[in-house]
C-alpha positions as CSV (number, residue, x, y, z in Angstrom):
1,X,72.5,-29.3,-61.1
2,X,72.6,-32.4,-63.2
3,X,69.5,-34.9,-62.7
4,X,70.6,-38.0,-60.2
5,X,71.3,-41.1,-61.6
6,X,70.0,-44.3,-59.8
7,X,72.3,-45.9,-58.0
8,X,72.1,-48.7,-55.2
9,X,70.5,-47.3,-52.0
10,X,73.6,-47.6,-49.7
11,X,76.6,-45.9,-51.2
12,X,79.8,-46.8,-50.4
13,X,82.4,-43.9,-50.3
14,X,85.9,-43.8,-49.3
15,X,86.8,-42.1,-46.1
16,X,89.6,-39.3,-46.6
17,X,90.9,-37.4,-45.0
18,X,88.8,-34.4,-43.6
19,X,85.2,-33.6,-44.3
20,X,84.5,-35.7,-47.9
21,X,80.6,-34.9,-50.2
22,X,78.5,-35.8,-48.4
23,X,80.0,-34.7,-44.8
24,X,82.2,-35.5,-42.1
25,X,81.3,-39.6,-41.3
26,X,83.5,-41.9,-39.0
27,X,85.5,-44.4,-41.0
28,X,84.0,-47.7,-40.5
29,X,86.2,-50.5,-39.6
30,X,86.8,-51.8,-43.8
31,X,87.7,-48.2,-44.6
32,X,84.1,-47.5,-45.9
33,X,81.6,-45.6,-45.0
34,X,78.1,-46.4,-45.6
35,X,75.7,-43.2,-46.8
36,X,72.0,-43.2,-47.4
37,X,71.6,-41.5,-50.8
38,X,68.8,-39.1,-50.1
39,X,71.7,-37.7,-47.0
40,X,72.9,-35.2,-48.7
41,X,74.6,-31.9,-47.0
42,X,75.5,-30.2,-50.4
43,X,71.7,-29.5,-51.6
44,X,72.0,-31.5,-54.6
45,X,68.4,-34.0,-54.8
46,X,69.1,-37.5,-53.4
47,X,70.1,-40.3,-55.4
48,X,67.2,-42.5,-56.4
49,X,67.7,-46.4,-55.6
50,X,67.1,-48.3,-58.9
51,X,65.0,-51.4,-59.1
52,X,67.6,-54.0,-59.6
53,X,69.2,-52.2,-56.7
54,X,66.0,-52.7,-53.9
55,X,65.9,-56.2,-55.3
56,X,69.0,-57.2,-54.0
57,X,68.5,-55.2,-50.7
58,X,64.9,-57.1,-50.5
59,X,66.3,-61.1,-51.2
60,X,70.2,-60.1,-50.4
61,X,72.4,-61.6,-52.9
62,X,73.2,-65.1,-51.7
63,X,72.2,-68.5,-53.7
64,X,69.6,-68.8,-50.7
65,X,67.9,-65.7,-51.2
66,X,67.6,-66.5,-54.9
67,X,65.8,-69.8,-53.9
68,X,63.3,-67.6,-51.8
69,X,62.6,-65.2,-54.8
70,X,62.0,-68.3,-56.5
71,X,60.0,-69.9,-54.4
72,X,57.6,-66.7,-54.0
73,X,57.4,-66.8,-57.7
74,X,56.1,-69.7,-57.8
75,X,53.5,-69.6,-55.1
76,X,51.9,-66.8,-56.4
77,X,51.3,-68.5,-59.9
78,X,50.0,-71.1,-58.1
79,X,47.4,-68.9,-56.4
80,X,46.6,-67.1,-59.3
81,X,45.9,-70.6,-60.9
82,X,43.8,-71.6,-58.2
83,X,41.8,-69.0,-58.2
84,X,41.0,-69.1,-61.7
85,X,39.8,-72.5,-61.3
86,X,37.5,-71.8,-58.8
87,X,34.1,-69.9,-58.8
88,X,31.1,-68.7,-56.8
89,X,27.8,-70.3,-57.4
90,X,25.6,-67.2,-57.9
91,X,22.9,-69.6,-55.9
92,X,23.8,-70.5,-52.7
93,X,27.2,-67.9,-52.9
94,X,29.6,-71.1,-52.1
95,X,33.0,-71.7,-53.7
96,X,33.3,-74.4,-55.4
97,X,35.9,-75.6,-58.0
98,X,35.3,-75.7,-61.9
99,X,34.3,-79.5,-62.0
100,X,32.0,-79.2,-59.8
101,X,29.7,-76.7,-61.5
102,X,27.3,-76.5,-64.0
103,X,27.4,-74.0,-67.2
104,X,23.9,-73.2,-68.4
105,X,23.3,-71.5,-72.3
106,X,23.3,-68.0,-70.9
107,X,26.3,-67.9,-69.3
108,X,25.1,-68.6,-65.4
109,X,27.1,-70.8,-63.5
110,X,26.1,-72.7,-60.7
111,X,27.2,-75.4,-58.2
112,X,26.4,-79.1,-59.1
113,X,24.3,-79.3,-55.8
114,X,22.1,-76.3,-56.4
115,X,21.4,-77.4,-60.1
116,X,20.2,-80.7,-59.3
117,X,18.2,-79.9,-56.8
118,X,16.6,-77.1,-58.6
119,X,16.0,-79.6,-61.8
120,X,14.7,-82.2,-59.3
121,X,12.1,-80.0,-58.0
122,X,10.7,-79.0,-62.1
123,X,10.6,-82.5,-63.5
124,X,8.8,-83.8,-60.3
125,X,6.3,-81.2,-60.7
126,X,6.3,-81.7,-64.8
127,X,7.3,-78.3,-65.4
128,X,9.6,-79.1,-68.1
129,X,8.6,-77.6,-71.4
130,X,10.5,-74.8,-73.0
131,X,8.9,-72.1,-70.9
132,X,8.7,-73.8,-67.6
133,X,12.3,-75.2,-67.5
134,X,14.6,-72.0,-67.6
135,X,17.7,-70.9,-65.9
136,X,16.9,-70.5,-62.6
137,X,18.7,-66.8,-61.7
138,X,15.7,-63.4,-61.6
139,X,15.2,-61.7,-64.8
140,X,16.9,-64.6,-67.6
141,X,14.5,-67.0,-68.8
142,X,17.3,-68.8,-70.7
143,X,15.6,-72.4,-71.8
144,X,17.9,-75.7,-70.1
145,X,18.5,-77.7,-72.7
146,X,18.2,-81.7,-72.6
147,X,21.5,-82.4,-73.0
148,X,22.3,-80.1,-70.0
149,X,19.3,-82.1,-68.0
150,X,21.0,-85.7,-69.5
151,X,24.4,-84.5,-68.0
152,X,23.0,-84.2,-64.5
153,X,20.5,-87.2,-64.5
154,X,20.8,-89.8,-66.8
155,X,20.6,-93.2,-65.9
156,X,18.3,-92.4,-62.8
157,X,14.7,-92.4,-62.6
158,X,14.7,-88.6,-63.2
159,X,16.0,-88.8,-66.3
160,X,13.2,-91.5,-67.4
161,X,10.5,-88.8,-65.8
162,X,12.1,-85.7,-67.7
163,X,11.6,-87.8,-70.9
164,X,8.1,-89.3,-70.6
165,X,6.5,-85.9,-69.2
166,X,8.3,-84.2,-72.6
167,X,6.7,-86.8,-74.8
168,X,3.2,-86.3,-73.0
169,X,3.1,-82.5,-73.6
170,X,4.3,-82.8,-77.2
171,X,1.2,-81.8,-79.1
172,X,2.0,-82.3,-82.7
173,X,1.8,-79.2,-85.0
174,X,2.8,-80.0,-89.1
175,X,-0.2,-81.4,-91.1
176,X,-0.6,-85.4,-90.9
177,X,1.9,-85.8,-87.9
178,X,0.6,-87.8,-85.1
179,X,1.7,-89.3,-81.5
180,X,2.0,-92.4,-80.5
181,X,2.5,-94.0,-77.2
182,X,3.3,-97.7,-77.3
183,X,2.0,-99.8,-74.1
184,X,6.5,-99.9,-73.3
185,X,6.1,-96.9,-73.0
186,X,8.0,-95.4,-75.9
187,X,6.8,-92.1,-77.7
188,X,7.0,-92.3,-81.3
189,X,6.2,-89.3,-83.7
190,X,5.1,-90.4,-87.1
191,X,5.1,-87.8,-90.0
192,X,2.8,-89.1,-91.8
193,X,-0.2,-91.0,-90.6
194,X,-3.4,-92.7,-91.7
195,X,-6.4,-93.7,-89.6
196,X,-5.6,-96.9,-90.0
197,X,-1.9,-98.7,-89.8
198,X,0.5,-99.6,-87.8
199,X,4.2,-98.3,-86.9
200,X,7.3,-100.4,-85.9
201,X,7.9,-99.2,-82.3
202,X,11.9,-98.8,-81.9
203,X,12.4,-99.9,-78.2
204,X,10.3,-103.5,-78.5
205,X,10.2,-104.2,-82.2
206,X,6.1,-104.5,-82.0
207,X,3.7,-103.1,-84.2
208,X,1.5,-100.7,-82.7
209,X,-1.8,-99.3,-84.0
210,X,-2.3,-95.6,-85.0
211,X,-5.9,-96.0,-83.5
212,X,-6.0,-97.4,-80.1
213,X,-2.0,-97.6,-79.4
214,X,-1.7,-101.1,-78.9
215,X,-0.3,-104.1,-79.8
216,X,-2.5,-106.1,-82.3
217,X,-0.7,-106.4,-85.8
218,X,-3.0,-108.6,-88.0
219,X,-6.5,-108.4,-86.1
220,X,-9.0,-105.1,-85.7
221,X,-8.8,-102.8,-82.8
222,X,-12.8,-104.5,-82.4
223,X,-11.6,-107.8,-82.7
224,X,-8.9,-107.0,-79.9
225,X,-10.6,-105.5,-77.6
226,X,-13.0,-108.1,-77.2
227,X,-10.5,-110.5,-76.4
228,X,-9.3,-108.4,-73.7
229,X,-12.8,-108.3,-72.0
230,X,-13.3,-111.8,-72.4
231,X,-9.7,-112.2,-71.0
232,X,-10.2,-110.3,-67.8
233,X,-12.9,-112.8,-66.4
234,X,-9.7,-115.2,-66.8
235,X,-7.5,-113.3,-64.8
236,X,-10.8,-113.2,-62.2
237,X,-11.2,-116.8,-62.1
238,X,-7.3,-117.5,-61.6
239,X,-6.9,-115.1,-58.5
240,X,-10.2,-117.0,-57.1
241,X,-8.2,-120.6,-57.7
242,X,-4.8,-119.1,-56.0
243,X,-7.1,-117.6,-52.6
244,X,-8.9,-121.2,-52.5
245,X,-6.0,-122.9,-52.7
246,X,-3.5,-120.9,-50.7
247,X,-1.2,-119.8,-52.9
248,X,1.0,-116.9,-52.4
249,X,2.3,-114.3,-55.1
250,X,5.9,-113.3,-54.7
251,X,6.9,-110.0,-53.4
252,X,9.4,-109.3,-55.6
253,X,8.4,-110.4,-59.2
254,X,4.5,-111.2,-58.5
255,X,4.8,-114.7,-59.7
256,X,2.6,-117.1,-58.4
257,X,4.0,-119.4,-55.7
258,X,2.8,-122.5,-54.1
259,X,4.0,-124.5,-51.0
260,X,3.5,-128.5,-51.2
261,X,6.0,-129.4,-48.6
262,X,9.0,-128.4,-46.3
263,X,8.8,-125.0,-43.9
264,X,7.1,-121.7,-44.4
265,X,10.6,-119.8,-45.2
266,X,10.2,-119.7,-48.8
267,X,12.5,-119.5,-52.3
268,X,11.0,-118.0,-55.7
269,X,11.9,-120.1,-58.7
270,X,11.0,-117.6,-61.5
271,X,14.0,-116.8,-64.0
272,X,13.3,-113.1,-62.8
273,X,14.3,-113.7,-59.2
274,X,17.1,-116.3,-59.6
275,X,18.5,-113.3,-61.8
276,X,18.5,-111.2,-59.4
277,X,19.9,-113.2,-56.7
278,X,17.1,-114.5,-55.4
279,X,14.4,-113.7,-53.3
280,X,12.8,-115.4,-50.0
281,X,9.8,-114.7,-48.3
282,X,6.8,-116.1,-45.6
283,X,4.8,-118.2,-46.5
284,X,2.3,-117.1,-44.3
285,X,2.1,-113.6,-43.9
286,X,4.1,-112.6,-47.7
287,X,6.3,-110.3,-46.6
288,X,10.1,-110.4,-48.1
289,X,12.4,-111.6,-46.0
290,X,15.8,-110.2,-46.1
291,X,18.2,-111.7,-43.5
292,X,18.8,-115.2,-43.6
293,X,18.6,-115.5,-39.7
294,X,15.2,-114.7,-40.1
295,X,15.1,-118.0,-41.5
296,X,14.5,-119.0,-37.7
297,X,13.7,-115.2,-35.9
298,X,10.9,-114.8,-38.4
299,X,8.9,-118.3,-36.4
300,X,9.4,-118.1,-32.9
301,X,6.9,-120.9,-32.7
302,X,9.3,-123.0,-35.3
303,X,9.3,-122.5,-39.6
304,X,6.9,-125.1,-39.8
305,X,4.2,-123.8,-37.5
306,X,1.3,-121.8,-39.1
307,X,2.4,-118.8,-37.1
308,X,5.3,-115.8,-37.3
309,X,6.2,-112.7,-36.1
310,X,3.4,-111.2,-38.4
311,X,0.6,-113.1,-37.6
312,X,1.3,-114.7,-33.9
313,X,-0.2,-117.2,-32.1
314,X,-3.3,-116.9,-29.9
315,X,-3.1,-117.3,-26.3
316,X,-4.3,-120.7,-25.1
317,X,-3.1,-122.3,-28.8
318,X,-1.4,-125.6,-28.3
319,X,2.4,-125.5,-28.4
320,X,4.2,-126.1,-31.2
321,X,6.6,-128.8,-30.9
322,X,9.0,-128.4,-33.1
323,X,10.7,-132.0,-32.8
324,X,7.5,-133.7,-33.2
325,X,6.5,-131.9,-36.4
326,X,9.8,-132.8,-37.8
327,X,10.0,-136.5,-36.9
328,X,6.0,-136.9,-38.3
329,X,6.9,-135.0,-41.7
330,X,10.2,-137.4,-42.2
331,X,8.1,-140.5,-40.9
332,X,5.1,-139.1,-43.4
333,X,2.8,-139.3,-40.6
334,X,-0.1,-136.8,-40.8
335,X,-0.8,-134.7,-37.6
336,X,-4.0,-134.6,-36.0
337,X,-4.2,-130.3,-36.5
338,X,-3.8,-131.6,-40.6
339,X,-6.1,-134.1,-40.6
Protein backbone atom coordinates (compact mmCIF):
# COMPACT_ATOMS: atom_id res chain seq x y z
CA UNK A 1 0.00 0.00 0.00
CA UNK A 2 0.92 3.50 -0.42
CA UNK A 3 2.86 5.21 2.63
CA UNK A 4 0.27 7.44 4.92
CA UNK A 5 0.28 10.92 4.68
CA UNK A 6 -0.05 13.09 7.86
CA UNK A 7 -3.02 14.32 8.34
CA UNK A 8 -4.81 15.98 11.56
CA UNK A 9 -5.39 13.36 14.24
CA UNK A 10 -9.33 13.43 14.15
CA UNK A 11 -10.57 12.80 10.65
CA UNK A 12 -13.61 13.96 9.62
CA UNK A 13 -15.56 11.67 7.16
CA UNK A 14 -18.88 11.82 5.68
CA UNK A 15 -21.48 9.41 6.83
CA UNK A 16 -23.15 7.47 3.71
CA UNK A 17 -24.97 5.35 3.43
CA UNK A 18 -24.04 1.79 4.60
CA UNK A 19 -20.71 0.60 5.91
CA UNK A 20 -18.05 3.63 4.58
CA UNK A 21 -13.53 2.95 4.97
CA UNK A 22 -13.05 2.84 7.81
CA UNK A 23 -16.37 0.93 9.14
CA UNK A 24 -19.87 1.17 10.05
CA UNK A 25 -19.95 4.51 12.59
CA UNK A 26 -23.26 6.36 13.76
CA UNK A 27 -23.74 9.63 12.09
CA UNK A 28 -23.12 12.27 14.48
CA UNK A 29 -25.63 14.98 14.84
CA UNK A 30 -23.64 17.59 11.98
CA UNK A 31 -23.53 14.69 9.57
CA UNK A 32 -19.86 13.87 10.47
CA UNK A 33 -18.30 11.40 11.97
CA UNK A 34 -15.27 11.70 13.98
CA UNK A 35 -12.42 8.69 13.34
CA UNK A 36 -9.18 8.27 15.08
CA UNK A 37 -6.59 7.80 12.30
CA UNK A 38 -4.67 4.81 13.60
CA UNK A 39 -8.76 3.03 13.63
CA UNK A 40 -8.44 1.46 10.76
CA UNK A 41 -10.60 -1.87 9.72
CA UNK A 42 -9.06 -2.25 6.20
CA UNK A 43 -5.31 -3.12 7.34
CA UNK A 44 -3.83 -0.18 5.77
CA UNK A 45 -1.10 1.57 8.65
CA UNK A 46 -2.77 4.51 10.52
CA UNK A 47 -2.53 7.86 9.51
CA UNK A 48 0.16 9.78 11.32
CA UNK A 49 -0.95 13.20 12.96
CA UNK A 50 1.42 16.01 11.69
CA UNK A 51 2.90 18.56 13.95
CA UNK A 52 1.00 21.56 12.98
CA UNK A 53 -1.93 19.18 13.42
CA UNK A 54 -1.15 18.21 17.49
CA UNK A 55 -0.49 21.94 17.88
CA UNK A 56 -3.70 22.91 17.28
CA UNK A 57 -5.21 19.89 19.22
CA UNK A 58 -2.74 21.00 22.19
CA UNK A 59 -3.71 25.19 22.31
CA UNK A 60 -7.15 24.68 20.14
CA UNK A 61 -7.47 27.29 17.64
CA UNK A 62 -9.03 30.26 19.29
CA UNK A 63 -7.26 33.88 19.68
CA UNK A 64 -7.15 32.77 23.48
CA UNK A 65 -5.24 29.79 23.04
CA UNK A 66 -2.85 31.64 20.86
CA UNK A 67 -2.29 34.10 23.86
CA UNK A 68 -1.44 30.90 26.01
CA UNK A 69 1.16 29.53 23.44
CA UNK A 70 2.41 32.88 23.71
CA UNK A 71 2.59 33.36 27.05
CA UNK A 72 4.50 29.79 27.56
CA UNK A 73 6.86 31.10 25.09
CA UNK A 74 7.76 33.63 26.82
CA UNK A 75 8.12 32.20 30.29
CA UNK A 76 10.43 29.76 29.26
CA UNK A 77 12.88 32.37 27.80
CA UNK A 78 12.63 33.95 30.73
CA UNK A 79 13.72 30.94 32.74
CA UNK A 80 16.37 30.07 30.48
CA UNK A 81 17.59 33.68 31.05
CA UNK A 82 17.53 33.34 34.62
CA UNK A 83 19.27 30.62 34.79
CA UNK A 84 22.00 31.72 32.82
CA UNK A 85 22.48 34.61 35.07
CA UNK A 86 22.76 32.70 38.01
CA UNK A 87 25.61 30.30 39.30
CA UNK A 88 26.84 28.06 42.14
CA UNK A 89 29.61 29.19 44.21
CA UNK A 90 31.91 26.10 44.11
CA UNK A 91 32.65 27.22 47.99
CA UNK A 92 29.85 27.16 50.03
CA UNK A 93 27.53 25.40 46.93
CA UNK A 94 24.92 28.49 47.30
CA UNK A 95 23.14 30.11 44.25
CA UNK A 96 23.79 33.24 43.86
CA UNK A 97 23.27 35.64 40.88
CA UNK A 98 26.14 36.99 38.54
CA UNK A 99 26.74 40.32 40.37
CA UNK A 100 27.12 38.98 43.26
CA UNK A 101 30.17 36.78 42.52
CA UNK A 102 33.70 37.03 42.08
CA UNK A 103 35.72 35.73 38.82
CA UNK A 104 39.21 34.84 39.78
CA UNK A 105 42.23 34.43 36.75
CA UNK A 106 41.63 30.66 36.47
CA UNK A 107 38.35 30.56 35.78
CA UNK A 108 36.84 29.79 39.50
CA UNK A 109 33.91 31.51 40.52
CA UNK A 110 32.77 32.23 43.78
CA UNK A 111 30.22 34.05 45.85
CA UNK A 112 31.18 37.63 47.03
CA UNK A 113 30.71 36.43 50.78
CA UNK A 114 33.08 33.46 50.52
CA UNK A 115 35.75 35.60 48.71
CA UNK A 116 36.03 38.18 51.22
CA UNK A 117 36.07 36.28 53.89
CA UNK A 118 38.65 33.96 52.61
CA UNK A 119 40.93 37.25 51.50
CA UNK A 120 40.17 38.57 54.99
CA UNK A 121 41.53 35.69 56.74
CA UNK A 122 45.30 35.88 54.29
CA UNK A 123 45.95 39.55 54.54
CA UNK A 124 45.27 39.36 58.42
CA UNK A 125 47.70 36.70 58.63
CA UNK A 126 50.23 38.49 55.96
CA UNK A 127 50.04 35.69 53.74
CA UNK A 128 49.88 37.72 50.70
CA UNK A 129 52.76 37.22 48.33
CA UNK A 130 52.49 35.50 45.03
CA UNK A 131 52.71 32.01 46.54
CA UNK A 132 50.65 32.53 49.61
CA UNK A 133 47.66 34.32 48.10
CA UNK A 134 46.17 31.80 45.49
CA UNK A 135 42.70 30.83 44.43
CA UNK A 136 41.37 29.22 47.09
CA UNK A 137 39.66 25.80 45.31
CA UNK A 138 42.18 22.05 45.93
CA UNK A 139 44.68 21.43 43.37
CA UNK A 140 44.85 25.36 41.39
CA UNK A 141 47.36 27.53 42.84
CA UNK A 142 46.13 30.38 40.48
CA UNK A 143 47.88 33.80 42.02
CA UNK A 144 44.86 36.63 42.99
CA UNK A 145 45.87 39.53 41.55
CA UNK A 146 45.73 43.14 43.24
CA UNK A 147 43.26 44.41 41.24
CA UNK A 148 40.98 41.45 42.11
CA UNK A 149 41.96 42.12 46.00
CA UNK A 150 41.30 46.30 45.29
CA UNK A 151 37.82 45.28 43.90
CA UNK A 152 36.79 43.59 47.06
CA UNK A 153 38.46 45.94 49.69
CA UNK A 154 39.49 49.15 48.80
CA UNK A 155 38.86 52.03 50.76
CA UNK A 156 38.73 49.84 54.11
CA UNK A 157 41.51 49.22 56.37
CA UNK A 158 42.10 45.83 54.57
CA UNK A 159 42.99 47.22 51.69
CA UNK A 160 45.68 49.66 53.53
CA UNK A 161 46.99 46.15 55.33
CA UNK A 162 47.15 44.13 51.88
CA UNK A 163 49.34 47.06 50.65
CA UNK A 164 51.87 47.80 53.49
CA UNK A 165 52.48 43.89 54.24
CA UNK A 166 53.31 43.72 50.05
CA UNK A 167 55.72 46.60 50.43
CA UNK A 168 57.37 44.93 53.67
CA UNK A 169 58.04 41.54 51.83
CA UNK A 170 59.38 43.22 48.69
CA UNK A 171 63.06 42.45 48.81
CA UNK A 172 64.59 44.22 45.93
CA UNK A 173 66.39 42.02 43.28
CA UNK A 174 68.02 44.35 40.06
CA UNK A 175 71.54 45.77 40.87
CA UNK A 176 71.43 49.28 42.78
CA UNK A 177 67.63 49.12 43.58
CA UNK A 178 66.79 49.84 47.02
CA UNK A 179 63.56 50.27 49.57
CA UNK A 180 62.44 52.90 51.17
CA UNK A 181 59.91 53.32 53.79
CA UNK A 182 59.07 56.94 54.61
CA UNK A 183 58.03 57.61 58.41
CA UNK A 184 53.99 58.21 56.33
CA UNK A 185 54.34 55.29 55.69
CA UNK A 186 54.75 55.15 51.96
CA UNK A 187 56.96 52.50 50.23
CA UNK A 188 59.08 53.92 47.58
CA UNK A 189 61.34 51.76 45.27
CA UNK A 190 64.27 53.71 43.83
CA UNK A 191 66.26 52.24 40.82
CA UNK A 192 69.11 53.62 41.44
CA UNK A 193 70.48 54.47 44.76
CA UNK A 194 73.60 55.88 46.50
CA UNK A 195 74.58 55.61 50.22
CA UNK A 196 73.96 58.86 50.57
CA UNK A 197 70.78 61.08 49.16
CA UNK A 198 67.65 61.66 49.52
CA UNK A 199 64.30 60.82 47.46
CA UNK A 200 61.07 63.02 47.06
CA UNK A 201 58.46 60.77 48.78
CA UNK A 202 55.17 60.94 46.58
CA UNK A 203 52.32 60.85 49.34
CA UNK A 204 53.92 63.92 51.67
CA UNK A 205 56.22 65.83 49.33
CA UNK A 206 59.24 65.33 52.07
CA UNK A 207 62.58 64.33 51.42
CA UNK A 208 63.60 61.15 52.95
CA UNK A 209 67.10 59.80 53.50
CA UNK A 210 68.36 56.52 51.69
CA UNK A 211 70.28 55.86 55.10
CA UNK A 212 68.14 56.02 58.12
CA UNK A 213 64.61 56.69 56.26
CA UNK A 214 63.73 59.78 57.71
CA UNK A 215 62.98 63.14 57.32
CA UNK A 216 66.14 65.42 57.54
CA UNK A 217 66.84 67.15 54.10
CA UNK A 218 69.84 69.53 54.71
CA UNK A 219 71.41 68.07 58.10
CA UNK A 220 73.37 64.53 58.64
CA UNK A 221 71.59 61.46 59.78
CA UNK A 222 74.35 62.23 63.05
CA UNK A 223 73.29 65.54 63.33
CA UNK A 224 69.58 64.32 63.40
CA UNK A 225 69.60 61.95 65.56
CA UNK A 226 71.01 63.74 68.21
CA UNK A 227 68.40 66.15 68.14
CA UNK A 228 65.92 63.56 68.61
CA UNK A 229 67.60 62.31 71.88
CA UNK A 230 68.04 65.62 73.24
CA UNK A 231 64.33 66.15 72.21
CA UNK A 232 62.85 63.27 74.01
CA UNK A 233 63.93 64.63 77.55
CA UNK A 234 61.53 67.56 76.28
CA UNK A 235 58.67 65.51 75.69
CA UNK A 236 59.62 64.02 79.47
CA UNK A 237 59.67 67.21 81.05
CA UNK A 238 56.28 68.36 79.34
CA UNK A 239 54.21 65.18 80.46
CA UNK A 240 55.71 65.94 84.15
CA UNK A 241 54.34 69.81 83.84
CA UNK A 242 50.68 68.44 82.48
CA UNK A 243 50.49 65.56 85.67
CA UNK A 244 51.61 68.50 88.15
CA UNK A 245 49.35 70.65 86.89
CA UNK A 246 46.30 68.64 86.10
CA UNK A 247 45.92 68.73 82.75
CA UNK A 248 44.12 66.17 80.76
CA UNK A 249 44.95 64.89 77.16
CA UNK A 250 42.00 64.45 74.87
CA UNK A 251 40.66 61.16 74.01
CA UNK A 252 40.06 61.68 70.71
CA UNK A 253 43.00 63.68 69.12
CA UNK A 254 45.56 63.54 72.25
CA UNK A 255 45.84 67.25 72.49
CA UNK A 256 46.55 68.71 75.56
CA UNK A 257 43.54 70.16 77.53
CA UNK A 258 43.29 72.31 80.50
CA UNK A 259 40.31 73.32 82.68
CA UNK A 260 40.55 77.07 84.29
CA UNK A 261 36.94 77.43 85.04
CA UNK A 262 33.26 76.27 84.48
CA UNK A 263 32.17 72.30 85.13
CA UNK A 264 34.03 69.04 84.59
CA UNK A 265 31.96 68.20 81.22
CA UNK A 266 34.48 69.25 78.86
CA UNK A 267 34.87 70.60 74.91
CA UNK A 268 38.19 70.03 72.82
CA UNK A 269 39.24 73.18 70.88
CA UNK A 270 41.87 71.60 68.51
CA UNK A 271 41.10 72.19 64.61
CA UNK A 272 41.13 68.21 64.60
CA UNK A 273 38.09 67.79 66.81
CA UNK A 274 36.02 70.77 65.78
CA UNK A 275 36.45 68.96 62.22
CA UNK A 276 35.17 66.27 63.23
CA UNK A 277 32.22 67.48 65.02
CA UNK A 278 33.53 67.74 68.14
CA UNK A 279 34.40 65.88 70.90
CA UNK A 280 33.49 66.04 74.83
CA UNK A 281 34.83 64.34 77.66
CA UNK A 282 35.38 64.23 81.88
CA UNK A 283 37.38 66.15 83.23
CA UNK A 284 38.03 63.95 85.85
CA UNK A 285 38.26 60.53 84.97
CA UNK A 286 39.15 61.20 80.68
CA UNK A 287 36.82 59.08 79.36
CA UNK A 288 34.77 60.30 75.99
CA UNK A 289 31.61 61.17 76.57
CA UNK A 290 29.13 60.49 73.96
CA UNK A 291 25.51 61.44 74.90
CA UNK A 292 24.86 64.86 75.76
CA UNK A 293 22.60 63.82 78.80
CA UNK A 294 25.51 62.52 80.26
CA UNK A 295 26.24 66.08 80.53
CA UNK A 296 24.26 65.69 83.97
CA UNK A 297 24.13 61.41 84.35
CA UNK A 298 27.82 61.41 84.09
CA UNK A 299 27.91 63.65 87.99
CA UNK A 300 25.46 62.35 90.10
CA UNK A 301 27.05 64.49 92.80
CA UNK A 302 26.63 67.71 90.20
CA UNK A 303 29.25 68.60 86.98
CA UNK A 304 31.03 70.74 89.23
CA UNK A 305 31.93 68.27 91.98
CA UNK A 306 35.26 66.48 91.88
CA UNK A 307 33.44 63.16 91.58
CA UNK A 308 31.50 61.00 88.58
CA UNK A 309 30.23 57.82 87.78
CA UNK A 310 33.99 56.79 87.23
CA UNK A 311 35.55 57.79 90.24
CA UNK A 312 32.64 58.18 93.02
CA UNK A 313 32.43 59.64 96.10
CA UNK A 314 33.57 58.10 99.38
CA UNK A 315 31.14 57.38 101.98
CA UNK A 316 31.12 59.89 104.83
CA UNK A 317 32.34 62.78 102.05
CA UNK A 318 30.47 65.94 102.57
CA UNK A 319 27.51 66.55 100.22
CA UNK A 320 27.81 68.35 97.29
CA UNK A 321 25.56 71.20 97.12
CA UNK A 322 25.03 71.95 93.96
CA UNK A 323 23.33 75.52 94.45
CA UNK A 324 25.88 76.63 96.66
CA UNK A 325 28.77 75.84 94.37
CA UNK A 326 27.06 77.71 91.74
CA UNK A 327 26.05 80.85 93.58
CA UNK A 328 29.98 81.06 95.13
CA UNK A 329 31.52 80.55 91.45
CA UNK A 330 29.08 83.49 89.94
CA UNK A 331 29.72 85.56 93.33
CA UNK A 332 33.70 84.60 92.85
CA UNK A 333 33.76 83.48 96.22
CA UNK A 334 36.33 80.72 96.90
CA UNK A 335 35.10 77.60 98.91
CA UNK A 336 36.60 76.46 101.87
CA UNK A 337 37.38 72.60 100.11
CA UNK A 338 39.46 75.18 97.38
CA UNK A 339 41.08 77.10 99.70
Amino acid sequence: PPPAQAVCSVSMAKVDQGAGRFGAQPPASDGYAYVSPDVRTDGEPPVLPSPKCEERRKYGSTDSAFARQLQESFDNEVAEKEAKERFTCQICFEEWRLENGVSLDCGHLGCRDCISGYLEVKIREKCVSEQELVCPMPKCGCPISEFQVMGVFEGTELWDRFLSTRAELYRPDAPGERKVQCPCGEVIIVASAAEQGFVACPSCKEQVCFKCQERHFGVSCAAYWQWRKDNEKVDDAFEELMSSEGWLRCPECDAPCSRSFGCNYMTCGSVACRNAGGTNFCYICGVKLLNKTEHFTHYPHGMFSDYCMNKPKASGEKKYDFWLELYRMMQGVVSPEQK
